[in-house]
LODOMAR-467575 format. One record per residue (C-alpha): residue number from 1; residue in one letter; chain; z, y, x. Coordinates in steps of 0.2 Angstrom, whole numbers. Example, Ala and Ser with C-alpha at 12.3 -4.5 7.8 and 13.67 -1.06 7.14 Angstrom:
# LODOMAR-467575
<node 1 a A <39 -22 62>> <node 2 s A <36 -5 68>> 
//
This chain:
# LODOMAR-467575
<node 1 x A <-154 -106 47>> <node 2 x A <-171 -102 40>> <node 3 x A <-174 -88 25>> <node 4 x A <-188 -97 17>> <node 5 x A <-182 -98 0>> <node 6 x A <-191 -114 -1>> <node 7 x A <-182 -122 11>> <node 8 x A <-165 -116 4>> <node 9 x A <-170 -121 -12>> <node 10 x A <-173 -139 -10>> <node 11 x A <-159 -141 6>> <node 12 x A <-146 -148 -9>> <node 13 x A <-160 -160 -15>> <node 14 x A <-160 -173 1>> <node 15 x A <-176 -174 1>> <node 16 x A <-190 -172 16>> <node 17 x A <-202 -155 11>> <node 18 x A <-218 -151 19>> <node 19 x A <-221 -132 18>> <node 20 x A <-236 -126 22>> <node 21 x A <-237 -113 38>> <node 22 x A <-247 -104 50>> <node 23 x A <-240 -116 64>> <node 24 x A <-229 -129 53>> <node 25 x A <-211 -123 61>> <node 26 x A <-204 -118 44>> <node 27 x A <-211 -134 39>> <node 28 x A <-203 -146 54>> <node 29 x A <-187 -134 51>> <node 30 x A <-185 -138 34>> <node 31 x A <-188 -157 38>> <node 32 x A <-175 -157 50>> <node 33 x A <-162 -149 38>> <node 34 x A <-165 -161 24>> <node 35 x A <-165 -177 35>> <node 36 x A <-146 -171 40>> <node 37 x A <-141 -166 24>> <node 38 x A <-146 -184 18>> <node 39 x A <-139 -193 30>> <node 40 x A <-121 -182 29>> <node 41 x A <-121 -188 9>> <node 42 x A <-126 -206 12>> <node 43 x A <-110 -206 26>> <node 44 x A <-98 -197 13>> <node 45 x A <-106 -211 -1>> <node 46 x A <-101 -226 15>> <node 47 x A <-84 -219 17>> <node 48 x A <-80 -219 -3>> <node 49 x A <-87 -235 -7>> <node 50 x A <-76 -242 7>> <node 51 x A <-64 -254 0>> <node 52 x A <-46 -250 3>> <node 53 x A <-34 -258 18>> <node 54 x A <-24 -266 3>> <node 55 x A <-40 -273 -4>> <node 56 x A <-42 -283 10>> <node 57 x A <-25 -291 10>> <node 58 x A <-21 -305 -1>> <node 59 x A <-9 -300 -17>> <node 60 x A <5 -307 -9>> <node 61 x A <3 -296 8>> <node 62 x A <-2 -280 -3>> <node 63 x A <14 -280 -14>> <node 64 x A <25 -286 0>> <node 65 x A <16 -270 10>> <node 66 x A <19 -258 -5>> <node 67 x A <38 -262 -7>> <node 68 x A <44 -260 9>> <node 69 x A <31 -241 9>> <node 70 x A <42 -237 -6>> <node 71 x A <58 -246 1>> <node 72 x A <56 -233 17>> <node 73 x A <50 -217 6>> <node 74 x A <69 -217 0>> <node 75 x A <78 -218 14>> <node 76 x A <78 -207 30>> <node 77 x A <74 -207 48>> <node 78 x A <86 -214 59>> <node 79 x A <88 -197 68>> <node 80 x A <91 -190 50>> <node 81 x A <110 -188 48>> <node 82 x A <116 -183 28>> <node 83 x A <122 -167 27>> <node 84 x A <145 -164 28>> <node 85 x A <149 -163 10>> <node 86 x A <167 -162 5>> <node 87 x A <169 -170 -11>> <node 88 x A <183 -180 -16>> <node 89 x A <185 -192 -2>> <node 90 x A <189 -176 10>> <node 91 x A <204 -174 0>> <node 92 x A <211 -190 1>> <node 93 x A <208 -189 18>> <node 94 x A <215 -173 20>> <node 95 x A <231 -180 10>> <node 96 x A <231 -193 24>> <node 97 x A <235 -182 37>> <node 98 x A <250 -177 26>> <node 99 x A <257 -195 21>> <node 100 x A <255 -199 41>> <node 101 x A <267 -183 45>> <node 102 x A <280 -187 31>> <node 103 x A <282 -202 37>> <node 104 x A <283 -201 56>> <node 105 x A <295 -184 48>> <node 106 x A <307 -198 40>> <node 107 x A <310 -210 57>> <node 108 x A <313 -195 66>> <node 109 x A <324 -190 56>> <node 110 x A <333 -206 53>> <node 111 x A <332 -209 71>> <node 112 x A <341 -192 76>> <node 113 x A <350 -187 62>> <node 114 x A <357 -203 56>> <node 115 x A <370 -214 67>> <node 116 x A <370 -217 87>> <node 117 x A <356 -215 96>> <node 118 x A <354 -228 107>> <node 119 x A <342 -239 120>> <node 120 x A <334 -246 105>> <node 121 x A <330 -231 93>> <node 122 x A <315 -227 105>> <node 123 x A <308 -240 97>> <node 124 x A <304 -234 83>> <node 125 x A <300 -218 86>> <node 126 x A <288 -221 101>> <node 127 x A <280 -234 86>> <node 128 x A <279 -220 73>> <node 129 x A <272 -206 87>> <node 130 x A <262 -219 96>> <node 131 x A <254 -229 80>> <node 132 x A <258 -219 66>> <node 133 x A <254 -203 71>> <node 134 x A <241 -205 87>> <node 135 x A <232 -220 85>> <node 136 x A <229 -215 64>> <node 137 x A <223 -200 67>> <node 138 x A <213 -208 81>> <node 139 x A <203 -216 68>> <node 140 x A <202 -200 58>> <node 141 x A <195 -192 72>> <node 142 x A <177 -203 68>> <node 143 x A <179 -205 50>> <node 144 x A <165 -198 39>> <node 145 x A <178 -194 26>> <node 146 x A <186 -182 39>> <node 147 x A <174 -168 33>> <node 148 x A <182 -151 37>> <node 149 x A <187 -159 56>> <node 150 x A <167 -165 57>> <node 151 x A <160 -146 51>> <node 152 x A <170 -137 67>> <node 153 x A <165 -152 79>> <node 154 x A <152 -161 87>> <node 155 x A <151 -180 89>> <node 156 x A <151 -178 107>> <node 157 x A <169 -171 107>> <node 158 x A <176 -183 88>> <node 159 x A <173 -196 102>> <node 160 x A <183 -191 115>> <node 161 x A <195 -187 105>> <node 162 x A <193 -203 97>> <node 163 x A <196 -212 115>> <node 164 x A <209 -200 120>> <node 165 x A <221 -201 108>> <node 166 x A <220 -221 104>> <node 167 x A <224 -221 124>> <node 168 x A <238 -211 121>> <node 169 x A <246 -218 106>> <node 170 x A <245 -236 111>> <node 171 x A <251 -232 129>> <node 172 x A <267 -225 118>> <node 173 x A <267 -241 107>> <node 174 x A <267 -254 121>> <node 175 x A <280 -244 130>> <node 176 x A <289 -245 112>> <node 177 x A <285 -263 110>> <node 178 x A <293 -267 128>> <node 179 x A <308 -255 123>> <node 180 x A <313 -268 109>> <node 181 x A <309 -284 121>> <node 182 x A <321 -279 133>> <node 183 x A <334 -276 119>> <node 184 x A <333 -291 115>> <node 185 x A <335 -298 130>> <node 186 x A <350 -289 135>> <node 187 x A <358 -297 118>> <node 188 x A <354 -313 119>> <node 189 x A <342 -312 103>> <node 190 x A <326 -323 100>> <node 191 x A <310 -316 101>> <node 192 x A <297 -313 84>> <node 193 x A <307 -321 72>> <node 194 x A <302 -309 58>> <node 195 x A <284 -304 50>> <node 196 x A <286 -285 55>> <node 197 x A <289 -292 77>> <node 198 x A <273 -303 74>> <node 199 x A <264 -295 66>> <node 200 x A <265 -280 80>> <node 201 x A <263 -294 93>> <node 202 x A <246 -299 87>> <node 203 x A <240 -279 86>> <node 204 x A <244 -275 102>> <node 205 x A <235 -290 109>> <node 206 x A <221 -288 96>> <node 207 x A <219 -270 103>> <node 208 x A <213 -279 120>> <node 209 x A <196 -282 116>> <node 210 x A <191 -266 106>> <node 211 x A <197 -256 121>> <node 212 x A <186 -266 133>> <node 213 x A <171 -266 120>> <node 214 x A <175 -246 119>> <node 215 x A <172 -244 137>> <node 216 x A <157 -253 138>> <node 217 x A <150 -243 125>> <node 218 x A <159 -226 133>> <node 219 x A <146 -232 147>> <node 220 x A <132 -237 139>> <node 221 x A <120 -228 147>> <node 222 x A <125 -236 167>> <node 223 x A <127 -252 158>> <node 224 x A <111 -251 152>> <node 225 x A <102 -267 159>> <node 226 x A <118 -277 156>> <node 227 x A <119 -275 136>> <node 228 x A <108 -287 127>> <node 229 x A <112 -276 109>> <node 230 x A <121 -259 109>> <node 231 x A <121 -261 91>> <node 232 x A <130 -277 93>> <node 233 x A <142 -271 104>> <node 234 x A <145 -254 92>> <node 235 x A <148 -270 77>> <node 236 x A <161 -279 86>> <node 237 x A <169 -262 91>> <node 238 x A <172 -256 76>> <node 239 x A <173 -275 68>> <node 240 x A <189 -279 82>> <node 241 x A <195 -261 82>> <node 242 x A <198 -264 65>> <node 243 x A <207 -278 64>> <node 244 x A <218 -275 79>> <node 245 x A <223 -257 69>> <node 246 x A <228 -267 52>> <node 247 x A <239 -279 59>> <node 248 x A <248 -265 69>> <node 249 x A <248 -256 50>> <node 250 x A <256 -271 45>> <node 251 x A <272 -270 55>> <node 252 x A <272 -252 52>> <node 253 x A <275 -256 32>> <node 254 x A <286 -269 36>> <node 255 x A <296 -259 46>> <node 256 x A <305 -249 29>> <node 257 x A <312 -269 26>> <node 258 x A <319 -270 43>> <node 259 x A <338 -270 44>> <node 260 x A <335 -252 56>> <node 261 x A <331 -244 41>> <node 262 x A <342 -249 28>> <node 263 x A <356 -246 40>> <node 264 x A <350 -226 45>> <node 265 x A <346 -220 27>> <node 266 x A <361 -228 21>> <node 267 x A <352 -240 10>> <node 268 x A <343 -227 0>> <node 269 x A <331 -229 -14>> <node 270 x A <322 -213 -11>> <node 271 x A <322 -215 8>> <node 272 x A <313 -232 5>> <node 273 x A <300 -228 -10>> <node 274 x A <298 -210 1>> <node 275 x A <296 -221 15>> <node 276 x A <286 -235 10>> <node 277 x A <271 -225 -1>> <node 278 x A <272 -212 16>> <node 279 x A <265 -229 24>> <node 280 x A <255 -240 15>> <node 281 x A <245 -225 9>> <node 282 x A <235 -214 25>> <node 283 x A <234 -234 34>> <node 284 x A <225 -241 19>> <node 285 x A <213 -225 20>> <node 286 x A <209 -226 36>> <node 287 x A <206 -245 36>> <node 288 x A <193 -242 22>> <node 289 x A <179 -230 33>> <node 290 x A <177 -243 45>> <node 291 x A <179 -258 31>> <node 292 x A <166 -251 19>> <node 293 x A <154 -248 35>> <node 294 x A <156 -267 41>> <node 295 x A <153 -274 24>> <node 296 x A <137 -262 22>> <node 297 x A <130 -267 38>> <node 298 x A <134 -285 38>> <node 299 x A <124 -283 20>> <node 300 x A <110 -276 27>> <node 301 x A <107 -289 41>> <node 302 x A <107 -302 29>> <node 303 x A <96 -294 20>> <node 304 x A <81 -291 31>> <node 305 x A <84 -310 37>> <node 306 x A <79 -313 18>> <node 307 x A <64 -302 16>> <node 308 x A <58 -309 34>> 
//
């Protein structure tokens, strides 16, 4: 940079100086500075007056762009998990856990305490430890709601609990389930004749599928090249899971009606209501999770089929 104050001067000006000088290098100096100092403005002029990416888009394209830019500003990243809170929901959950125990509790006691045990009362109990007890708190072991159990664990180990435990507990209820076949074999007694035996038929067959889809998705990554859509695959999990679980809650509330009960807690009012709201209560909860998920994702694919 040159200390004429001439040149420094008219350098903001843009404009092509002549100074006069012994042997003109000021002069082609200051030349040189102006003709670089216009042509930085007239770039900086170009790159306002450039018309916007919007503007060169139709009014359609541009408002469709600008809804889905402010669609996406409110939501987050898909490696962006929310934050455990506990609010409400993690004390229902929490009073789930306690409803499950009470009522396993009850046909343990009625089971034990309460007239002969024979061949047929490890039916029930293997149903309320296997079902009940293992294959709810199964689902509890992935649902979002379980918030104190998700602060002390990692998703890594809620899903091998998750897998561990339904093993477990319908390993117990199919051993339970052949437990009442054969007794009624050995009497001479037809088979499924009542909503609570159907209804536990179709949930141990329903469980077929979720625990094959499970194990394709517990190898997902050597499966690889073999699964068209692991999203797909996760839906249909959860979607069969789901519905395999609730018809196996369903024999579990019929079974305060069964003739079992009645017969063990002496035809009780308090041991049925006790028994019944012990139920219905931590199986409807832990259907909800993976219900309210379904519905929000079935939602959403139908969605983008319609902006698209």
């Amino acid at each position: 940079m040159t200390d004429n104050p001439a040149i420094k001067d008219n350098l903001d000006s843009g404009t092509i100086i002549e100074i006069p000088s012994a042997n003109g290098t000021d002069g082609n100096v200051a030349r040189d500075i102006a003709e670089v100092t216009t042509s930085s403005r007239d770039s900086i002029n170009a790159i306002k007056m450039a018309p916007n990416e919007n503007q060169l888009l139709p009014p359609s394209e541009t408002a469709t762009k600008e809804k889905k830019q402010n669609g996406a500003k409110g939501h987050r990243k898909p490696h962006e998990k929310p934050p455990e809170v506990v609010d409400f929901r993690t004390h229902l959950t929490s009073l789930a856990h306690i409803s499950t125990l009470v009522f396993v509790y009850i046909v343990l006691k009625l089971a034990v305490s309460r007239g002969e045990f024979d061949f047929f009362t490890w039916h029930p109990i293997l149903l309320a430890v296997g079902w009940m007890l293992l294959m709810t708190e199964g689902f509890y072991a992935i649902n979002k709601y379980n918030t104190y159990w998700r602060l002390k664990t990692t998703g890594g180990l809620r899903v091998k609990v998750h897998v561990t435990v339904l093993a477990l507990g319908y390993t117990l209820s199919v051993i339970g389930f052949a437990i009442v076949y054969i007794n009624k074999e050995n009497k001479g007694k037809h088979h499924f004749v009542s909503w609570h035996g159907l209804f536990g038929l179709i949930g141990l067959i329903c469980t077929f599928p979720p625990v094959l889809n499970g194990l394709v998705l517990w190898y997902k990554k050597e499966l690889a090249s073999y699964i068209p859509s692991p999203k797909l695959v996760k839906f249909v999990h959860v979607m069969s899971g789901t519905l395999a679980f609730t018809f196996g809650a369903l024999a579990l509330v019929l079974s305060v009606y069964t003739n079992w009960w009645a017969k063990r807690s002496n035809r009780s009012d308090y041991w049925f209501y006790v028994g019944l709201l012990s139920v219905i209560y931590p199986l409807v909860w832990a259907v909800y999770g993976p219900a309210v998920k379904l519905t929000r994702v079935i939602k959403d694919y139908f969605s983008e089929d319609k902006d698209d």
